[in-house]
N, C-alpha and C positions, 0 to 999 in steps of 0.2 A: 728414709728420705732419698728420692731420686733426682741427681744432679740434674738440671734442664737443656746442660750444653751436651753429656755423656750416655744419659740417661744410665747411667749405670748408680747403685749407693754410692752416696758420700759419703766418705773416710771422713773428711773435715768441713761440714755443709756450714755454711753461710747464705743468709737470705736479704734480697734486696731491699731496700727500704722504699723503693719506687715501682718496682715491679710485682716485689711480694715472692717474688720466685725460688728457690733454692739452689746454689751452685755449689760444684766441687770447688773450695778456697782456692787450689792454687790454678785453677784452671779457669776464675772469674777473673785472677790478677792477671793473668796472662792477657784474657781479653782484655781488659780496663788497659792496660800501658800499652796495647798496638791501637786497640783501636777508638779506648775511650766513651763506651756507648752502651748500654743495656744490651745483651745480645739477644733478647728475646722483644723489648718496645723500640730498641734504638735510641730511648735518651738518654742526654749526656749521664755518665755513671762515671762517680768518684770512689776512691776504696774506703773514705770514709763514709758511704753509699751503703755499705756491709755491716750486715749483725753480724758475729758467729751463734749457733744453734748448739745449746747442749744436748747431746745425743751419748746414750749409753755404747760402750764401746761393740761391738761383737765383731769376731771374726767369720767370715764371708767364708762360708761353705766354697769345696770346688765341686761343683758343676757333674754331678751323679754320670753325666754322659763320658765325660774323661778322669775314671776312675782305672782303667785297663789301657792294655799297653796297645791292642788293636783299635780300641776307639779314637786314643790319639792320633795313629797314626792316619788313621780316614778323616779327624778334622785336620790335620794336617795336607791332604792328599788334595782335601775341598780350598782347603786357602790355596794351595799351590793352584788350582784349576783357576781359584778366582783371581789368582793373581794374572795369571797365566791371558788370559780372557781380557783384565782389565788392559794390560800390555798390551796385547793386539789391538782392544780400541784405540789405545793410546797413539798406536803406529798409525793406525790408518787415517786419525784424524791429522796428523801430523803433514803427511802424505798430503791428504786435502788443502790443508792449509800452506803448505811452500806449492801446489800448483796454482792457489788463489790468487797466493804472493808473484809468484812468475809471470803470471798472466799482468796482475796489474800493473808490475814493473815495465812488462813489453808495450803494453797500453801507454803507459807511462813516456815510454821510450819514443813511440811513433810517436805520443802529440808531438811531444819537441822537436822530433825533426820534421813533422808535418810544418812546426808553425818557423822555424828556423826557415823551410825552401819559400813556404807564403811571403815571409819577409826580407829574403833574398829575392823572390820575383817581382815584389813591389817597387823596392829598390831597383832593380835594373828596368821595371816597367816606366818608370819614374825618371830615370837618366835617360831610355829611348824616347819618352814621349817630348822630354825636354829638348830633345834635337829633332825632332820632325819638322820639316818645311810644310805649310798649306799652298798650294798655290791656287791665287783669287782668279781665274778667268772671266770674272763677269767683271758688268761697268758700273759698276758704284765706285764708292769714295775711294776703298782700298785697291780697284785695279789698278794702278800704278806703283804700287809699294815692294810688288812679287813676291813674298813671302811675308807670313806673319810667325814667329817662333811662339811656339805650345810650351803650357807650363801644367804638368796634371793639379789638379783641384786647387789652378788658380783664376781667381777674377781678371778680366779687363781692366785698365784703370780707367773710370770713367771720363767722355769725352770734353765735359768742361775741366778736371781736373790735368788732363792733359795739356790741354790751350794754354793753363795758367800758368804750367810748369818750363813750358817752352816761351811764353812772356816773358818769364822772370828770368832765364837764361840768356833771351835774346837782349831783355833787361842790360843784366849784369854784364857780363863778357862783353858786349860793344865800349863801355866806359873802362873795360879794368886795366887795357895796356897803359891807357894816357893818364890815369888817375893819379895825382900828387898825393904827396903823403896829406894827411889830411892837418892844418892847420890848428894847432895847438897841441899835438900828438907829443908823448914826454919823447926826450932823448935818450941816448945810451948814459950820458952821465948823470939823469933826472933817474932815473931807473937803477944805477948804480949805487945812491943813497937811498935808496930803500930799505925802509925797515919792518919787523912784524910787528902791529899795534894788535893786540888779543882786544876784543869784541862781545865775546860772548862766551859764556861758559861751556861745559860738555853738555850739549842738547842730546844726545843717543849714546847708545851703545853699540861697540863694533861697527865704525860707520862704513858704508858697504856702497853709498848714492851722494854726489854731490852736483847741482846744476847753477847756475847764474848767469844770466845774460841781462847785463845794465841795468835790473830792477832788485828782486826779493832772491835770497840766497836759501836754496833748498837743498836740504842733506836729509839722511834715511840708514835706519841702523839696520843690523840682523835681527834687534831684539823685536822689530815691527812697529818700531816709532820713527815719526818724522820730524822736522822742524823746518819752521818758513821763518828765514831770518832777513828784515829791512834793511839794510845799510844806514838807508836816509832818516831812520826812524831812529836807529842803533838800539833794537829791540827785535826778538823774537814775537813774531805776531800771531802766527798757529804753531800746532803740535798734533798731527792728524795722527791718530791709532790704529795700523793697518791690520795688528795680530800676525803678522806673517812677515818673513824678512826683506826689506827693501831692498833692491838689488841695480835699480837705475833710474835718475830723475832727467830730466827737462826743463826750463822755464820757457814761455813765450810769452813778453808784454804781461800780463796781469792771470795769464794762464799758468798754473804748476801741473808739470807731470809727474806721476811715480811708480814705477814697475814693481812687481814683485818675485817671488820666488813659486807662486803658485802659477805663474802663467797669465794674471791682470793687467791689466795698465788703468791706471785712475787720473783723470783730470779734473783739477780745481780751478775753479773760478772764483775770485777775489774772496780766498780763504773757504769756499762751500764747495764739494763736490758736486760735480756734473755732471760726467759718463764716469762709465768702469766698465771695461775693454776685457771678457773673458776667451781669447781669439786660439791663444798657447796651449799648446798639449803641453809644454816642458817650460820651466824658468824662463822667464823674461831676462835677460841678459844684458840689454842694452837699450835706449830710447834716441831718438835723433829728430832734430827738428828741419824742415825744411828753407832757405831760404824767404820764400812767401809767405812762411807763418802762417798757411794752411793745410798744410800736409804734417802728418804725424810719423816716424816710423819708430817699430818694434823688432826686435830679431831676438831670437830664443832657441835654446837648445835642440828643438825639435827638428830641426833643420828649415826655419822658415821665416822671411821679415814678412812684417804685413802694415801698410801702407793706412792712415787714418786722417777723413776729411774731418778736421775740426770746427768747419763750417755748420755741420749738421749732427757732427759728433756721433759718424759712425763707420764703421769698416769700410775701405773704397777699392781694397785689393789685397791679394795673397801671393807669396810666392815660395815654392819649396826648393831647399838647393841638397850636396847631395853629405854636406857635413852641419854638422852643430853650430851654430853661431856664437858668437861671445861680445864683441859691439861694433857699432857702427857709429857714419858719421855721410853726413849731406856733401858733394863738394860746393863750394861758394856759388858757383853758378845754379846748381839745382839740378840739374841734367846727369850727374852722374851719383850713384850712390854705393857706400862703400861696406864690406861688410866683413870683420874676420872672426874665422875660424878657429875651432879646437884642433885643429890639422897644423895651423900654423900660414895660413893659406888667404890673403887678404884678395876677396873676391869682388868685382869692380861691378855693375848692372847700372842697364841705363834705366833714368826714372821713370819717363814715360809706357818703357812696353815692357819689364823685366827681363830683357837678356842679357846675358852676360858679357859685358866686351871684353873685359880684359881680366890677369890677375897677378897678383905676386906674393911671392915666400916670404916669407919671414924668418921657418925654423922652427917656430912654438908657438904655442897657444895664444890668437892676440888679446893684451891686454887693454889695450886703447890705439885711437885711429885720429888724427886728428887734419883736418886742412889745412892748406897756407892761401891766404887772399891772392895769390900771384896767380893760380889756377893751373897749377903744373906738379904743386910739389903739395906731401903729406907725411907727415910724420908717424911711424906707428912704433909698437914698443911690446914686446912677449911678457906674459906672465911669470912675476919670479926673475926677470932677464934686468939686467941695470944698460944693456946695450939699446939707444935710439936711433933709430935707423930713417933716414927721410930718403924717400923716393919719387921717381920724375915719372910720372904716369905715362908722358909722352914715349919712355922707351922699355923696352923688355927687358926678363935676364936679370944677369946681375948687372947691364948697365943701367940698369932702373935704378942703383942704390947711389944716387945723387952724395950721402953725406951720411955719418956714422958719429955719435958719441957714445963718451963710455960715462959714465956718473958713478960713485962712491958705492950705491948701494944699489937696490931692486928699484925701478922707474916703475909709480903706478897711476902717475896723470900728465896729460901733455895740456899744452894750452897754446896757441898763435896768434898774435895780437892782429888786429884789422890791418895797418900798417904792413902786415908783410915781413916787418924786421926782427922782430924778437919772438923765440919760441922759449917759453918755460917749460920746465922738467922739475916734475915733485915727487917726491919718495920719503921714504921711512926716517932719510939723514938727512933733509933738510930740501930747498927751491934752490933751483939752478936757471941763470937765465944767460940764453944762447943770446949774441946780436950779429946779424948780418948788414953785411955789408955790401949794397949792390955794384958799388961802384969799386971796390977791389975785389971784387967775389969772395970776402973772407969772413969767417967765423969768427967772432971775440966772446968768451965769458965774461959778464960785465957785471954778473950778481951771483951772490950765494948767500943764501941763507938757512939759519940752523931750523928752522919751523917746519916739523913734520907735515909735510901739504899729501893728504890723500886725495885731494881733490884741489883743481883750482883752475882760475879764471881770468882774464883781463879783465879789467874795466875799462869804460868810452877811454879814447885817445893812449891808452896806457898808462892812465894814472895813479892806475893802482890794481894790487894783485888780489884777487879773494881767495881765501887758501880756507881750509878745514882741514883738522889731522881726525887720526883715528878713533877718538871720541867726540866727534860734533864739535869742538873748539874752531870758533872762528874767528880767521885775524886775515887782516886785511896789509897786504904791503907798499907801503907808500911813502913818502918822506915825509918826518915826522916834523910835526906844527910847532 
């Protein structure tokens, strides 16, 4: 009986029960434990798979041709030939194969630096086109404006949304020197008894989004869940399932916003979806509402915010800047918008045409930006950093850094009450609330509380604080009934 793998007699033959075939035993076990499979049909084969074959013993002649001392030495002389022969193919293939290898490593090499100079000349393509002047010699609308600043593969901002933006500025700003504090607004000592009343349970996991403005309380975890929470209701009214991790919300009036980590932005209308905003090459980072409450903005790692009429609920303008974004914030007037950076670099653009007027450092990555209703001064704050830093837009430098605190632990939300007077500070160790004083120009802490606020908010007159910690727990601060 001839072994099927050796073809030579089997010493100790075994035959498959599946195949039918004959093997040398220890030379089928061999197969069976590497590879597990009939070596002749390929299926699965177990060694209880195996007969052994009784077979009478005999001993195996040698081979008439190497009975002499010269015959061996000539099959000796042939395996060295063939050895000899298989060597050299072995070389030569060897040879073959590290020049295949060199070539596609060089191949290799050029893309990357082909695509590294591509992406360094888009970049710099992108920073020159961004400062190029136009100048309009003709007589239409814009000759008198003498320059328009260029922004590569950005939109115009359309010219009714323009009109409405400089309304609302010319709006706001005439009324805000004279403006009284507004008539029922709480005090520093109404504020000073504040306490945290818990609301709601943990609606998400790892919460990563928090928004409120005077209506429904909207938070968003990494797990890809949200929660729409009512104050007036004191109920969780949705729970929208993004699948993907929620990274920034919004509310406007009966409108919720909420960004993600894939680059969307999704707007709800009284609890149902209505647009979904796929505009981001990179994470959505941040959302910001405009004073008019028709304007949307976005800012995303890509290096880019992009501008949304929510009138017709759809893109109204782009603009690319030359680092990553992390978030932003409207100023009270509408006319200036803010945007920081992964550089550490809080970049200032006007709303109407995107260029950039002004900017200032911070140091690190910002974590949050926030306004003050006075229209001069803005709070921002580094990620990981417990230092808040408020700045005076009106000046450069480091005299721009109006005012500096330090807090207990890591600052991951700001909030500035309508009022002008009190700025909260919420982190990992609890709500800090700053009060200013216009009339002795001085700072007082006038609150501290132990409630982990990853997020939080004023409410109308400052009656109350809306705060969320790390798991979607909502509590609201106020003085208790």
């Amino acid at each position: 009986m001839l072994c099927a793998i050796s073809g030579e007699p089997a010493e100790e033959p075994v035959i498959s029960k599946l195949s039918g075939h004959v093997f040398e035993k220890r030379l089928i076990e061999k197969w069976i434990e590497e590879n597990g499979k009939d070596p002749i049909t390929s299926d699965d084969l177990t060694l209880d798979d195996l007969l052994p074959v009784k077979t009478a013993r005999v001993v195996r002649p040698r081979p008439p041709t190497l009975t002499s001392i010269p015959a061996l030495l000539s099959t000796f002389q042939n395996e060295w030939d063939a050895m000899a022969l298989e060597s050299f193919n072995l070389r030569e293939q060897l040879q073959r194969t590290r020049e295949e290898l060199s070539t596609a490593l060089y191949q290799n090499d050029a893309a990357v630096r082909v695509i590294a100079r591509l992406s360094r000349e888009r970049d710099e393509a992108r920073n020159a086109l961004s400062k190029v002047s136009v100048s309009n010699n003709g007589n239409g609308a814009n000759a008198d404006t003498g320059a328009e600043s260029m922004a590569i593969d950005s939109d115009a901002l359309p010219s009714q949304l323009v009109q409405v933006v400089e309304a609302t500025q010319a709006k706001l700003s005439k009324s805000r020197k004279k403006r009284p504090i507004p008539e029922g607004t709480a005090t520093s000592e109404d504020i000073a008894s504040y306490s945290a009343q818990i609301k709601s349970p943990s609606t998400v996991k790892d919460m990563s989004a928090f928004a409120y403005m005077y209506g429904p309380v909207a938070v968003g975890g990494q797990d890809g869940t949200a929660a729409i929470y009512s104050p007036a209701n004191d109920a969780v009214e949705y729970m929208p399932s993004l699948r993907e991790p929620v990274t920034a919300a919004a509310c406007i009036d009966t409108k919720t916003v909420l960004a993600t980590a894939s680059g969307s932005v999704k707007v709800f209308l009284d609890l149902e979806e209505v647009a979904s905003f796929s505009e981001h090459a990179g994470p959505t980072t941040g959302v910001a509402v405009h004073p008019c409450l028709e304007l949307l903005a976005s800012v995303s790692s890509d290096k880019s915010f992009i501008f949304y009429d929510l009138k017709v609920l759809k893109r109204a303008t782009r603009v690319f800047t030359d680092s990553p974004l992390t978030t932003c914030a409207f100023h009270p007037d509408g006319h200036l918008f803010a945007a920081g950076t992964a550089s550490g670099e809080i970049k200032v653009f006007m709303t109407a045409t995107g260029e950039q007027a002004t900017s200032f450092s911070l140091g690190s990555p910002v974590q949050a930006i926030v306004f003050s209703e006075n229209g001069y001064w803005f709070a921002a704050v580094g990620k990981g950093e417990n230092t808040v830093t408020i700045f005076d837009i009106r000046k450069q430098g480091d005299a721009a850094k109006a005012k500096t605190f330090e807090a207990d632990g890591a600052v991951e939300s700001l909030a500035w009450d309508y009022s002008q007077q009190f700025l909260a500070i919420g982190g990992p160790t609890g709500v800090v609330v700053q009060h200013y004083a216009k009339s002795s120009k001085s700072w007082t802490e006038i609150l501290k509380s132990d409630f982990p606020a990853k997020g939080l908010s004023w409410g109308a007159n400052a009656n109350m604080l809306v705060c969320a910690d790390q798991g979607g727990r909502i509590a609201i601060l106020t003085t208790r009934e």
